[in-house]
TIVEXMAR-685739 format. One line per field, with one value per residue (C-alpha): x, y, z; residue number from 1; residue in three letters; chain. Coordinates in Angstrom, 2 decimals. Example, Ala and Ser with C-alpha at 12.3 -4.5 7.8 and 13.67 -1.06 7.14 Angstrom:
c1: [12.30,13.67];
c2: [-4.50,-1.06];
c3: [7.80,7.14];
seq: [1,2];
type: [Ala,Ser];
mol: [A,A];
This chain:
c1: [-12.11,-12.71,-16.03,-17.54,-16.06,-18.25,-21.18,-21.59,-20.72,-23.65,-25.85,-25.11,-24.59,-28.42,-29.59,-27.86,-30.02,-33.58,-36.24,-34.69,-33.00,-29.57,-28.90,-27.00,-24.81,-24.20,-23.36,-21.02,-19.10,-19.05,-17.33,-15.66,-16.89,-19.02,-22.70,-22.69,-20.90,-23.07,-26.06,-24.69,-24.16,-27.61,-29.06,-26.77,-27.88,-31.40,-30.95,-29.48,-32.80,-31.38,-35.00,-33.66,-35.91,-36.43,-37.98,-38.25,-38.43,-36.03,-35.50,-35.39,-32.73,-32.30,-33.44,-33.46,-36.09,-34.70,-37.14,-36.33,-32.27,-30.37,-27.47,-24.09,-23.79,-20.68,-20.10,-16.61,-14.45,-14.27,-18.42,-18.69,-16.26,-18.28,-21.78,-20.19,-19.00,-22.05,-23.52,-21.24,-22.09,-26.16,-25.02,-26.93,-29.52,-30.88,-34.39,-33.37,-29.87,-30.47,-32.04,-29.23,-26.84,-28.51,-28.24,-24.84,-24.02,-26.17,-23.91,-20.86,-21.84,-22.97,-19.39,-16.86,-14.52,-11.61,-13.26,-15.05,-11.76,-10.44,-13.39,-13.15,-9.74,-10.05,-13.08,-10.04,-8.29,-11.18,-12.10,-14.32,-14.41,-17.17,-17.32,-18.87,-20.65,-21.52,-19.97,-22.08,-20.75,-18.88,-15.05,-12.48,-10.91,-7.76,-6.36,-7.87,-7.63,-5.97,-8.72,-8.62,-4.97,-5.29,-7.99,-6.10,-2.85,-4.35,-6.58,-3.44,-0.98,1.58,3.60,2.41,4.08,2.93,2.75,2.19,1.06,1.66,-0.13,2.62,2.77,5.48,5.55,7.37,7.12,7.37,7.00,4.51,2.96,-0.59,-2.41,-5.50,-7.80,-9.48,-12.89,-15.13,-13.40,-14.25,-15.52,-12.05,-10.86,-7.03,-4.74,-2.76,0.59,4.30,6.01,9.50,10.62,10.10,10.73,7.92,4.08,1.95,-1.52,-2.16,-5.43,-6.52,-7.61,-3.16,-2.53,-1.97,-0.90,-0.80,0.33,0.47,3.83,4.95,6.49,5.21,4.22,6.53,3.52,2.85,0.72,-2.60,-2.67,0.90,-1.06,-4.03,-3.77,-4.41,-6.92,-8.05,-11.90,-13.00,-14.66,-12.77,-14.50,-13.81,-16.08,-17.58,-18.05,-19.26];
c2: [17.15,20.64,22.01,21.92,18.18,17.68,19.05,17.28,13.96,15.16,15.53,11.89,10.07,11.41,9.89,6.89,5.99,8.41,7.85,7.13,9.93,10.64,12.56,15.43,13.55,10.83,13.00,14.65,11.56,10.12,14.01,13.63,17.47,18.70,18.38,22.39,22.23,19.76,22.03,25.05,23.05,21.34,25.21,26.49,23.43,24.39,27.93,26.75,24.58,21.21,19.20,18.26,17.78,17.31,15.41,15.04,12.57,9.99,8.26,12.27,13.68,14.85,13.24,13.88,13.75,11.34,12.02,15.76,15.18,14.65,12.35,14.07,16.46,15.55,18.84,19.90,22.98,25.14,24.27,25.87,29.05,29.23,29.38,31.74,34.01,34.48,35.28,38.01,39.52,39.29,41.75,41.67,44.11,41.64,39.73,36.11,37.46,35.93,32.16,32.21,32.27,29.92,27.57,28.01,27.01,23.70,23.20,23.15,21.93,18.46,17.93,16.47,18.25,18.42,19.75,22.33,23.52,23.68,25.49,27.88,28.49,28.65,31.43,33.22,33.93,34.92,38.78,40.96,44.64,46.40,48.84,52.18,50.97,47.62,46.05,45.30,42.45,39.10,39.77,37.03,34.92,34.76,31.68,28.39,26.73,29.98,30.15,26.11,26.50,29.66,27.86,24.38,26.57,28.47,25.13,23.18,25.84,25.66,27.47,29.16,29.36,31.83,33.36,36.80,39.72,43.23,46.19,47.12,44.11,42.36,38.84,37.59,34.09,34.16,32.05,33.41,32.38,33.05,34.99,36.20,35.96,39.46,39.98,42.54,45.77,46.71,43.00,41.19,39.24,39.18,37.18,38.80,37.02,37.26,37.10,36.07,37.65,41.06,39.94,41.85,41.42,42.07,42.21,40.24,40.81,36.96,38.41,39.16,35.62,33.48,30.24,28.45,25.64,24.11,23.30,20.40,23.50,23.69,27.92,29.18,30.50,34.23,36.38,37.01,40.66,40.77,40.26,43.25,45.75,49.68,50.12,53.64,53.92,50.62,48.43,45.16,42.56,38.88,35.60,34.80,31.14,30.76];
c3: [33.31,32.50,32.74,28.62,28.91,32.02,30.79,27.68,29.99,32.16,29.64,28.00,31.59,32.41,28.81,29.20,32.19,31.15,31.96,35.99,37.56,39.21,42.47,42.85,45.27,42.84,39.75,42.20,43.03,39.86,37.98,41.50,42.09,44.79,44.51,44.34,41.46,39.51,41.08,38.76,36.17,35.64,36.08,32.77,31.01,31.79,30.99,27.29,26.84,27.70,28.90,32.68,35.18,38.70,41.00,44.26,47.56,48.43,45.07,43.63,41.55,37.78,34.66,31.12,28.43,26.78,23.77,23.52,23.67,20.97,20.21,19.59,16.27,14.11,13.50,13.28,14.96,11.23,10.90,14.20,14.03,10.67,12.41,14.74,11.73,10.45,13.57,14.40,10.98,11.72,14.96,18.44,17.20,14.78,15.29,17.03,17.83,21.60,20.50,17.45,20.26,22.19,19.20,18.94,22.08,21.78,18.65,21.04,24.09,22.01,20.51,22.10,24.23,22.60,19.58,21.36,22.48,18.85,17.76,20.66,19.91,16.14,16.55,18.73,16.04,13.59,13.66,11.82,10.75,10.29,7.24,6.80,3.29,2.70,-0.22,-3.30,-4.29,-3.07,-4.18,-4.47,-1.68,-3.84,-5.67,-5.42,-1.79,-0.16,2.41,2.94,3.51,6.01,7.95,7.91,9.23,11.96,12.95,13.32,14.09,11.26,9.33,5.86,2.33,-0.04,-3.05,-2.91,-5.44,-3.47,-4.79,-6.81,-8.48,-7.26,-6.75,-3.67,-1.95,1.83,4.86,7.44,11.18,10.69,13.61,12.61,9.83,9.49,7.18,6.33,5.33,1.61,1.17,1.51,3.59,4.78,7.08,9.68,10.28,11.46,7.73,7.90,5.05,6.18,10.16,11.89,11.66,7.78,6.69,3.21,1.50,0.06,-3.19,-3.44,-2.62,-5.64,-3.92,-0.41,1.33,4.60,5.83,7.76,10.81,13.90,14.43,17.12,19.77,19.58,22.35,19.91,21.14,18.55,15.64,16.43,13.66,13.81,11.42,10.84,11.28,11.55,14.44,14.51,16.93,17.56,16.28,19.70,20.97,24.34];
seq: [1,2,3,4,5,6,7,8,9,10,11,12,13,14,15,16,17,18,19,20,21,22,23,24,25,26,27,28,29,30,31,32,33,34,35,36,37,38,39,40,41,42,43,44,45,46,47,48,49,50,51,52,53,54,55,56,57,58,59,60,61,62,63,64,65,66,67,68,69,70,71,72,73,74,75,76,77,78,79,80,81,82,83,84,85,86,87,88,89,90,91,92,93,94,95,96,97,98,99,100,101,102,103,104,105,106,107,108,109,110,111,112,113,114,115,116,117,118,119,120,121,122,123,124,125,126,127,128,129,130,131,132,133,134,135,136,137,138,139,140,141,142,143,144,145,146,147,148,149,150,151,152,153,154,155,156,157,158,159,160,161,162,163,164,165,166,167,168,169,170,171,172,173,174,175,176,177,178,179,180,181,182,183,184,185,186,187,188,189,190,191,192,193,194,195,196,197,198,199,200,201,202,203,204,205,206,207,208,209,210,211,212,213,214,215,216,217,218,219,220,221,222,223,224,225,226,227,228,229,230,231,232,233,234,235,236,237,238,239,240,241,242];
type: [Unk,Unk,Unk,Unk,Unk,Unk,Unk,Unk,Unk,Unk,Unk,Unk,Unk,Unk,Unk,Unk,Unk,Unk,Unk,Unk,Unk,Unk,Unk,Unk,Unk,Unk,Unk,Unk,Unk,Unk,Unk,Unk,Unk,Unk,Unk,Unk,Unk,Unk,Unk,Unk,Unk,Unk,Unk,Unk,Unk,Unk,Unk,Unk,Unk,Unk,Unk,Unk,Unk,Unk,Unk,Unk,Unk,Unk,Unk,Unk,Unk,Unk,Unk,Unk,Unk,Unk,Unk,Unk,Unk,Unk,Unk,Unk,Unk,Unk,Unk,Unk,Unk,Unk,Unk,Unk,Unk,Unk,Unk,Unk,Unk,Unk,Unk,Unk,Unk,Unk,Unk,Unk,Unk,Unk,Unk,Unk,Unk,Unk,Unk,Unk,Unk,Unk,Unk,Unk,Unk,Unk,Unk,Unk,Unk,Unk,Unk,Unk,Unk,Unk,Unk,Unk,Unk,Unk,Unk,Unk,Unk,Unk,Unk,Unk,Unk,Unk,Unk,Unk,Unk,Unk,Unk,Unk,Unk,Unk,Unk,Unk,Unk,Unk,Unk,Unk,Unk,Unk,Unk,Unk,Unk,Unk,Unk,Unk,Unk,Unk,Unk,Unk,Unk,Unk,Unk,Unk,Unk,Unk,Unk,Unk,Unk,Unk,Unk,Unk,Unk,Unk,Unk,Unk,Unk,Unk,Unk,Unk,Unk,Unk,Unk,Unk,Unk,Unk,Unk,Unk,Unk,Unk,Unk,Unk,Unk,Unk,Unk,Unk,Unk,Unk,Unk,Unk,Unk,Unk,Unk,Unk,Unk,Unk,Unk,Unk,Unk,Unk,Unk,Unk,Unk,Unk,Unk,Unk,Unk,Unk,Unk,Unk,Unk,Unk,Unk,Unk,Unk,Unk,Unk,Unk,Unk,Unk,Unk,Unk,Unk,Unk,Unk,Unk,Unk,Unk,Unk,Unk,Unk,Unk,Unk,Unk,Unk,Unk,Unk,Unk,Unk,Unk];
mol: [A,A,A,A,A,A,A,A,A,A,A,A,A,A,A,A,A,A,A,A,A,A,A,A,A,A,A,A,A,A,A,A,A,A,A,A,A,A,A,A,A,A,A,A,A,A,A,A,A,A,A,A,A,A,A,A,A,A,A,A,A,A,A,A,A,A,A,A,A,A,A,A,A,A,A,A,A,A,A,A,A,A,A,A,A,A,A,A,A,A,A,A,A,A,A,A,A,A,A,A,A,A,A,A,A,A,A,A,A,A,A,A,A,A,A,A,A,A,A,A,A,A,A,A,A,A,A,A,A,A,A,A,A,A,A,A,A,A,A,A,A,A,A,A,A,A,A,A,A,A,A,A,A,A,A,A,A,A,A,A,A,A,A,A,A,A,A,A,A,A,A,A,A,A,A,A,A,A,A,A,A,A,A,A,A,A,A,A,A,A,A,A,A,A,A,A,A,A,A,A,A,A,A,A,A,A,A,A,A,A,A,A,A,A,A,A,A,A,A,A,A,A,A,A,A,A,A,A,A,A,A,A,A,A,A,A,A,A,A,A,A,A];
């Protein structure tokens, strides 16, 4: 059991029995760690606002207010990488930058593991670019479902048709590995992937793509660092999920 797996199952073990407590000893036998371990862990679940308590004496250990706790959110990996994206664009400087990410990682520590591990991953591959001048308006995410199908690939790793208008004009239909999905330059948004047609890595702005659609192929696995992009005079920073 990995540690975000443990946590959560700390967390739900402690409201299962609330309002009795649990040693540290016992917790540590029954996540088979030591009780140092689950000692650092109930101190980060503190420290994130989770209502654990302790007491003392020979009966003494942790408990949960069972009233303050909540039961697990349904929420799923993209709802959380999108939470995340919109609080990388708020930036650090902004009032409740600190509690928003305190939020966020109540939102992950109550879903399951394995879809905390999605979402982590999924926010992985999710950057943003700062521009000089803030666009005015919202501009197009290209043809209908493009950005369903980009999030879909890069969720489930697969392999990418599609249609594509280049800025000359030309129409061309390719096969792709997405990477990265890349947003905030100019407004657009664009996917960063390994296109097969032209054998080497390419930038397409969604606005350009016409069409998409999730293939049935497995996406050979790339080093991420492959798909960073030299853009000239921008600040490109990663969706952040703790």
């Amino acid at each position: 059991m990995n540690r975000t797996d443990r946590l959560y199952a700390l967390v739900e073990d402690l409201r299962a029995i609330a309002p009795r407590s649990r040693s540290a000893r016992e917790l540590a036998k029954r996540f088979e760690v030591s009780a140092r371990t689950i000692e650092r862990d109930i101190l980060a679940l503190q420290e994130s606002g989770v209502p654990i308590f302790a007491s003392t004496g020979r009966k003494g250990g942790y408990a949960i207010d069972k009233k303050m706790s909540l039961p697990p959110l349904n929420f799923s990996p993209s709802e959380a990488v999108a939470i995340a994206v919109a609080l990388s664009r708020a930036g650090d400087d902004q009032p409740f930058a600190q509690q928003a990410r305190s939020a966020l990682r109540k939102v992950v520590a109550a879903m399951p593991g394995p879809e905390g591990e999605l979402a982590r991953e999924l926010a992985r591959r999710v950057r943003l670019m700062a521009p000089a001048d803030p666009p005015e308006e919202i501009l197009p995410l290209g043809g209908e479902g493009v950005s369903r199908a980009i999030e879909d690939a890069l969720l489930r790793r697969r392999v990418l048709s599609l249609d594509y208008v280049d800025k000359k004009g030309a129409l061309t239909t390719r096969e792709v590995e997405p990477g990265v999905f890349l947003g905030g330059r100019g407004g657009f948004w664009y996917l960063v992937a390994w296109c097969r047609l032209r054998d080497d890595v390419r930038v397409f702005r969604l606005d350009r793509i016409s069409a998409a659609s999730v293939t049935t192929e497995k996406a050979p696995e790339r080093p991420l660092e492959g798909f960073d992009t030299d853009v000239p005079e921008m600040l490109v920073r990663g969706t952040v999920i703790d």
